[in-house]
MARVEX-846751 format. One record per residue (C-alpha): residue number from 1; x, y, z. Coordinates in Angstrom, 3 decimals, always signed. Example, Ala and Ser with C-alpha at 12.3 -4.5 7.8 and 13.67 -1.06 7.14 Angstrom:
1 | +12.300 | -4.500 | +7.800 $
2 | +13.670 | -1.060 | +7.140 $
This chain:
1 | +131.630 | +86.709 | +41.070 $
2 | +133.256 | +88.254 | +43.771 $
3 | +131.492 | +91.490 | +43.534 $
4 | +128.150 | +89.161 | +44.150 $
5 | +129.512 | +87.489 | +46.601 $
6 | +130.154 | +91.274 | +48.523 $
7 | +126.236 | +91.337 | +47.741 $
8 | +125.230 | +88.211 | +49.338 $
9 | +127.686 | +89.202 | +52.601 $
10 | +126.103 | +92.593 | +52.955 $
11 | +122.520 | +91.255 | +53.313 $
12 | +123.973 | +88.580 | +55.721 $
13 | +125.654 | +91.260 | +57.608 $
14 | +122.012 | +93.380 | +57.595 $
15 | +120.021 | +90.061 | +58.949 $
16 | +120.410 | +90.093 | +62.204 $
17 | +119.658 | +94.357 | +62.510 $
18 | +116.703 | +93.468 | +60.457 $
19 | +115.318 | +90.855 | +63.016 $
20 | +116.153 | +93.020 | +65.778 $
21 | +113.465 | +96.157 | +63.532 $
22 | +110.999 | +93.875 | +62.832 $
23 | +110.851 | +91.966 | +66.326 $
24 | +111.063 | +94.868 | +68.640 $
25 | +109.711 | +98.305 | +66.487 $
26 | +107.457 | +96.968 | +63.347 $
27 | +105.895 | +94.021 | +64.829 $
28 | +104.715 | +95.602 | +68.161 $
29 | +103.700 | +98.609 | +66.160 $
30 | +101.430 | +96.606 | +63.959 $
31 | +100.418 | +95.094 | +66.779 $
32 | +98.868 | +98.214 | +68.088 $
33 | +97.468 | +99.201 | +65.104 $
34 | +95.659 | +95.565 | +64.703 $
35 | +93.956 | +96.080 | +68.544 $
36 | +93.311 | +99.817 | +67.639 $
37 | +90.753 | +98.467 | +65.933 $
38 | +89.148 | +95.904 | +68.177 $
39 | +86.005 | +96.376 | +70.469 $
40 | +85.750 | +96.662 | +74.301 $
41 | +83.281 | +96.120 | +76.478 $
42 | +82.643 | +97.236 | +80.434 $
43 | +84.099 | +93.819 | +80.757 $
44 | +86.087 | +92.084 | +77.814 $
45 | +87.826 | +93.093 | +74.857 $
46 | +86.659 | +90.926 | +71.619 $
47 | +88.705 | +91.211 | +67.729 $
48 | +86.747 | +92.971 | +64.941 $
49 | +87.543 | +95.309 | +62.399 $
50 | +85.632 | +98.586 | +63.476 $
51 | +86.365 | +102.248 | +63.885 $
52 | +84.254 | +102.621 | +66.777 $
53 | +88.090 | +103.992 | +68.885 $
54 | +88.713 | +106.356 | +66.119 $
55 | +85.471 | +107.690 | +65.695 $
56 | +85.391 | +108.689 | +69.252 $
57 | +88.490 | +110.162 | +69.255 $
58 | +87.826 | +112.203 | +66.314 $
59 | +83.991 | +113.181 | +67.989 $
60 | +85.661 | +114.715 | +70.809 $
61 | +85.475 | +117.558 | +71.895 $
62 | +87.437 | +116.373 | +75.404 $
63 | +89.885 | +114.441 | +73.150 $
64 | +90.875 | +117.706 | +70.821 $
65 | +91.493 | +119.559 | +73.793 $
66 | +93.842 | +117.295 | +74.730 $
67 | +95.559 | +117.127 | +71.773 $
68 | +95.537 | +120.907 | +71.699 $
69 | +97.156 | +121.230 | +75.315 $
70 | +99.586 | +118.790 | +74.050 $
71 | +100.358 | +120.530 | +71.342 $
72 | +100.958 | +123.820 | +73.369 $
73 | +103.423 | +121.727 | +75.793 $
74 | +105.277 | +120.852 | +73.197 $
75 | +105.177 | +124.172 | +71.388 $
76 | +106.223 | +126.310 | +74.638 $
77 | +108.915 | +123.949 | +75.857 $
78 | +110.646 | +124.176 | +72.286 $
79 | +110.554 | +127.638 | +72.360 $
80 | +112.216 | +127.868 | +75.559 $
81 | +114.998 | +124.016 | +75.183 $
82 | +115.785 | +126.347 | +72.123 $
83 | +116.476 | +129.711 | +73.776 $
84 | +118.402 | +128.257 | +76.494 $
85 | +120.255 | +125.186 | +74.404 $
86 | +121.200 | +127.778 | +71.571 $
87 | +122.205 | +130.255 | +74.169 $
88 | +124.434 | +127.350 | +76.126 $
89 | +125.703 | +125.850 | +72.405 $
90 | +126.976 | +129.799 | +71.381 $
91 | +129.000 | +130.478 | +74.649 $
92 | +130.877 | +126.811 | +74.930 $
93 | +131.633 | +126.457 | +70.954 $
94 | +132.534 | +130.420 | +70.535 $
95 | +133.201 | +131.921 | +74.030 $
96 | +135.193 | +129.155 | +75.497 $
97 | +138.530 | +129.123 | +73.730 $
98 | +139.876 | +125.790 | +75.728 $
99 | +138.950 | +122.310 | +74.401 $
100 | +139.480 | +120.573 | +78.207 $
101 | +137.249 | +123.365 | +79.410 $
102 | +134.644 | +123.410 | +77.086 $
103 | +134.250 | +119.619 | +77.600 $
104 | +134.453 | +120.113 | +81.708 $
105 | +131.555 | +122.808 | +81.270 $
106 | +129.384 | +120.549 | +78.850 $
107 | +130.048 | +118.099 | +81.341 $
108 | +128.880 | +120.148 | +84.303 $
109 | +125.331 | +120.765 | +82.362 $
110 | +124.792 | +116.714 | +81.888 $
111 | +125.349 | +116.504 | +86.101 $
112 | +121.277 | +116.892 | +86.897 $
113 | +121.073 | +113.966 | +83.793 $
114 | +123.228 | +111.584 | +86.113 $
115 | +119.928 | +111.175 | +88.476 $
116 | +116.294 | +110.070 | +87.537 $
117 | +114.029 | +112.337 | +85.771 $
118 | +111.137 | +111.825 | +88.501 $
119 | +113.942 | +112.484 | +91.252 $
120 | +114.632 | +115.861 | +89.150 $
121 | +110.689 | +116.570 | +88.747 $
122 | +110.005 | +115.554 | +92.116 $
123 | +112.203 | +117.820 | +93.268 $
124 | +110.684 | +120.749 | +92.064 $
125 | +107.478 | +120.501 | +94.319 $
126 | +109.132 | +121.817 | +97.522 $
127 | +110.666 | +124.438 | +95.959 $
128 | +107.222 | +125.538 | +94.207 $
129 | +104.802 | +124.806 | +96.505 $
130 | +102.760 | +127.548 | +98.356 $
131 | +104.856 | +127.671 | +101.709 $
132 | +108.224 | +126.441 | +99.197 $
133 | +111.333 | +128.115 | +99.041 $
134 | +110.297 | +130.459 | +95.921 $
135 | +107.133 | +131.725 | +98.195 $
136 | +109.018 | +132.500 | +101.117 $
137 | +111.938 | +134.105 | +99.344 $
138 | +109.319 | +136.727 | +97.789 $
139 | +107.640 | +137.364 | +100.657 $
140 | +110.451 | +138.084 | +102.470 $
141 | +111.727 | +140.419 | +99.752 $
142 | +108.482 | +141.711 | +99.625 $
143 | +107.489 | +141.127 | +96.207 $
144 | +105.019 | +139.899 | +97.566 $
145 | +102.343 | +139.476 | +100.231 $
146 | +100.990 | +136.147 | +99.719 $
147 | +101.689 | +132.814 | +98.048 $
148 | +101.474 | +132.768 | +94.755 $
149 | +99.501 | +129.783 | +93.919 $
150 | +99.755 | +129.108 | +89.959 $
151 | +104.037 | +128.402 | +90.895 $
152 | +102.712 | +124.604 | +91.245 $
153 | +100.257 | +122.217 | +90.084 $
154 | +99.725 | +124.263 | +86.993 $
155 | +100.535 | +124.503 | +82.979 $
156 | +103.562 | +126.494 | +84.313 $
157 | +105.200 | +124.243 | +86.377 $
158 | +104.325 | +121.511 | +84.211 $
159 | +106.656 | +123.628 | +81.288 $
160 | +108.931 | +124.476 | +83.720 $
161 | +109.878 | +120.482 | +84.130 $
162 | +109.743 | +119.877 | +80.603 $
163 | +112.181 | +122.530 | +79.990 $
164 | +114.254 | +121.492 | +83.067 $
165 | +114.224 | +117.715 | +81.653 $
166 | +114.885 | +118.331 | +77.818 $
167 | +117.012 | +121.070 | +77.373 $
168 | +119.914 | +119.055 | +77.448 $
169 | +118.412 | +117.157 | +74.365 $
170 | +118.732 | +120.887 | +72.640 $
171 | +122.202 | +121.501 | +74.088 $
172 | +124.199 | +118.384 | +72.575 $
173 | +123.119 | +118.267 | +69.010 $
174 | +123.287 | +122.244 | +68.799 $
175 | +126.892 | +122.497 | +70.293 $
176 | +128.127 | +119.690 | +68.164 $
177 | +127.128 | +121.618 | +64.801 $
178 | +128.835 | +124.645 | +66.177 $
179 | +131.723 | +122.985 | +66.519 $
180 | +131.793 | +121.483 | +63.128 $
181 | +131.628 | +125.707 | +62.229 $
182 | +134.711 | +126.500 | +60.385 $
183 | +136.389 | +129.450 | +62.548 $
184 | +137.516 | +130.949 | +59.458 $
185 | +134.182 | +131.763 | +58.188 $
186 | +133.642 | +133.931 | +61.737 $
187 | +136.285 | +135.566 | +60.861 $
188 | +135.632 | +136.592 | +57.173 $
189 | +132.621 | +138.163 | +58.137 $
190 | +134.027 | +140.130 | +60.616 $
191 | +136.935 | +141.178 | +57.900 $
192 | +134.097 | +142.074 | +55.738 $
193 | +132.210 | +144.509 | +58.486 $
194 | +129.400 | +142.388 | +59.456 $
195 | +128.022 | +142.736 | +62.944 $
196 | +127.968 | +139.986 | +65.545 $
197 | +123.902 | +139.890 | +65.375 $
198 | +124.655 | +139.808 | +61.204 $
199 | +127.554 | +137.432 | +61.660 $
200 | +124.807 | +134.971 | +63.991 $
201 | +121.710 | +135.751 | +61.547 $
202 | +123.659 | +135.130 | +58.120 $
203 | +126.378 | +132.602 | +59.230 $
204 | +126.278 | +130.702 | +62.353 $
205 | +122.451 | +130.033 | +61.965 $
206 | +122.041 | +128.841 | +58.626 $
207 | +125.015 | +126.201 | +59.854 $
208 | +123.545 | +125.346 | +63.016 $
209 | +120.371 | +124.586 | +61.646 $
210 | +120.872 | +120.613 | +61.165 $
211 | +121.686 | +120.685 | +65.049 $
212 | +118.355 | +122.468 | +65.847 $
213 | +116.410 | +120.572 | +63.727 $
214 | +117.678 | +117.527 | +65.943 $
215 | +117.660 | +118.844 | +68.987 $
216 | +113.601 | +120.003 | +67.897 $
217 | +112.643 | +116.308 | +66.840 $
218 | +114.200 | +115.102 | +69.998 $
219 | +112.352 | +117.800 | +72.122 $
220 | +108.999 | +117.845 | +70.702 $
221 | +108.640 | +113.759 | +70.485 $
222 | +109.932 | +113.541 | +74.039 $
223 | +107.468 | +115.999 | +75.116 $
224 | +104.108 | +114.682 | +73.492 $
225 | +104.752 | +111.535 | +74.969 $
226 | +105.441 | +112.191 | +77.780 $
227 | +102.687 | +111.893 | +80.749 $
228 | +104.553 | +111.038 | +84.186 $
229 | +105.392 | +115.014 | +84.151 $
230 | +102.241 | +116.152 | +83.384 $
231 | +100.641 | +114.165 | +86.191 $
232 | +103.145 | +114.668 | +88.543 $
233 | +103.152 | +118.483 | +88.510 $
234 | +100.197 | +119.366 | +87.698 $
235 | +98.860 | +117.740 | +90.258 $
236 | +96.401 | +115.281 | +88.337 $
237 | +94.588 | +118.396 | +86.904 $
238 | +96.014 | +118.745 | +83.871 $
239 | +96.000 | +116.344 | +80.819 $
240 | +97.920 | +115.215 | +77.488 $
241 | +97.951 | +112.656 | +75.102 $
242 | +100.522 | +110.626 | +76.885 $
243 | +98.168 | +110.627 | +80.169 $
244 | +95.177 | +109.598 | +78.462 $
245 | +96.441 | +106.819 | +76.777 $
246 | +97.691 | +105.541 | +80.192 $
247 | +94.371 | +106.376 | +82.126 $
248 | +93.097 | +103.978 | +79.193 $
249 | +95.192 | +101.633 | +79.985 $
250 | +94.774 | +101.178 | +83.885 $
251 | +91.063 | +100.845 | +82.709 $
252 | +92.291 | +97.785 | +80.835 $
253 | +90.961 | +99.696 | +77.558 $
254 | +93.289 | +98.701 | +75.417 $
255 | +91.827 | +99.276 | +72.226 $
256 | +91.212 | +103.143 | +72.796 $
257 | +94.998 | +103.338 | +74.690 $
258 | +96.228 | +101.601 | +70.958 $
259 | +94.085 | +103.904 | +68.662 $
260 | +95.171 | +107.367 | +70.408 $
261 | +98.482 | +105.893 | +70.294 $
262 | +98.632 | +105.456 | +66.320 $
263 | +97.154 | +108.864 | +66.162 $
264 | +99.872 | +110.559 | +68.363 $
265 | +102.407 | +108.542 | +66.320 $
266 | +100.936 | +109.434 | +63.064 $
267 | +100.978 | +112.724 | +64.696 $
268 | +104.556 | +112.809 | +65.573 $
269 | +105.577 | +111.519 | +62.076 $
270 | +104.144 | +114.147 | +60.465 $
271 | +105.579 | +116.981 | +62.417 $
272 | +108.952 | +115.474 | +61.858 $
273 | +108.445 | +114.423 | +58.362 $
274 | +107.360 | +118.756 | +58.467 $
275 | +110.674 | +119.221 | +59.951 $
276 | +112.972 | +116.999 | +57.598 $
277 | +112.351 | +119.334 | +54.710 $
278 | +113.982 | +122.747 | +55.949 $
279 | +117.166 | +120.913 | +56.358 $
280 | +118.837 | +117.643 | +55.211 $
281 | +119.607 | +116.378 | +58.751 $
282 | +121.766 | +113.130 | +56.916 $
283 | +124.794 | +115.102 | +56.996 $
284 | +124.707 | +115.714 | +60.562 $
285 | +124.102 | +112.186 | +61.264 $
């Protein structure tokens, strides 16, 4: 009896959480999927069950382009949150032998985070631009003679933001699997003659990779959906996924804005579901 009456609390205890999933995550995504399917005219959108949205998106060849540019945002921006987030991770957990200054030092990296991301993208034009501060400093070292012009409004300041915006996303859940390192294990490779690159490649990597498998899933989602950046700094010239399901919206296309979306979430799903089986991530959690 009391052992089903420890049953009958624990669902009562999961209610409310449940209401709070279906109201705000399932029931607005169904919604979206429901509309994905509906019809739109020049001037009204009318229910039906149709894959008009879908087959366009799928037909293409503007569409897949998108998706492919997205694809390579996300792609280059990982490669690079993970260089520099690994690199930052390594020197606080291992370099830094002080607990109050490895948590000053974190601390210090999380100080651009304390303003808002279009205030920290924004502030990258001026700097870029063609008569910015990176120009002129290279012209007057003489590196070069004239602007360089692909610094802004191009896929390499658009990267640039994304990596200036989400490495921190890289940074925590990578330093907080180093720390979980036992020390001792550093130190019986090193008894045993390994290398640092050997000690890095055969211990502290295998160890670390629950954190980077985080810090990835955080990265890459972030970046696919993301569209503010990619208008901002490129300048309007460049497009992803993110973008085009907002350009569909201020057209008041809803239907097209809700099928790209389930696509890029289906999308997303499946490059994390991808990601979930090189490493059991629960344990971390």
């Amino acid at each position: 009896m009391q052992i089903r009456n420890r049953h009958i609390l624990g669902w009562l205890e999961a209610i409310p959480l449940t209401v709070v999933l279906v109201c705000f995550l399932v029931a607005p995504i169904v919604m979206i999927v429901i509309v994905s399917f509906w019809g739109a005219t020049e001037f009204s959108i009318y229910p039906a069950f149709q894959f008009d949205n879908y087959a366009y998106l799928f037909g293409s060849e503007v569409v897949l382009r998108v998706f492919l540019a997205t694809f390579k945002y996300a792609l280059i921006s990982w490669a690079f949150t993970l260089a520099i987030g690994f690199t930052v991770a390594y020197f606080l957990a291992f370099h830094i032998r002080s607990q109050s200054m490895q948590i000053a030092l974190f601390l210090l990296c999380t100080i651009p985070f304390w303003t808002s991301n279009i205030i920290r993208m924004i502030s990258w034009i001026p700097f870029l631009g063609r008569n910015g501060i990176a120009n002129q400093t290279l012209i007057s070292w003489g590196v070069i003679h004239e602007p360089l012009e692909w610094l802004l409004y191009s896929d390499f300041s658009v990267i640039l933001a994304f990596v200036h915006l989400y490495t921190l996303f890289m940074v925590v859940p990578i330093f907080n699997t180093m720390m979980r390192i036992d020390k001792s294990l550093l130190e019986a490779a090193r008894d045993n003659g390994a290398s640092g690159f050997q000690t890095l490649r055969h211990v502290i990597l295998p160890l670390t990779k629950p954190g980077i498998m985080i810090g990835t899933i955080f990265v890459v989602t972030l970046v696919m959906g993301d569209f503010i950046t990619v208008r901002f700094m490129s300048g309007s010239q460049r497009a992803n996924v993110g973008r085009l399901i907002s350009n569909d919206i201020g057209l008041l296309q809803y239907p097209s804005a809700a099928a790209t979306a389930v696509v890029l979430l289906c999308t997303v799903l499946i490059v994390i579901a991808i990601l979930l089986r090189f490493v059991n991530i629960r344990k971390e959690l």
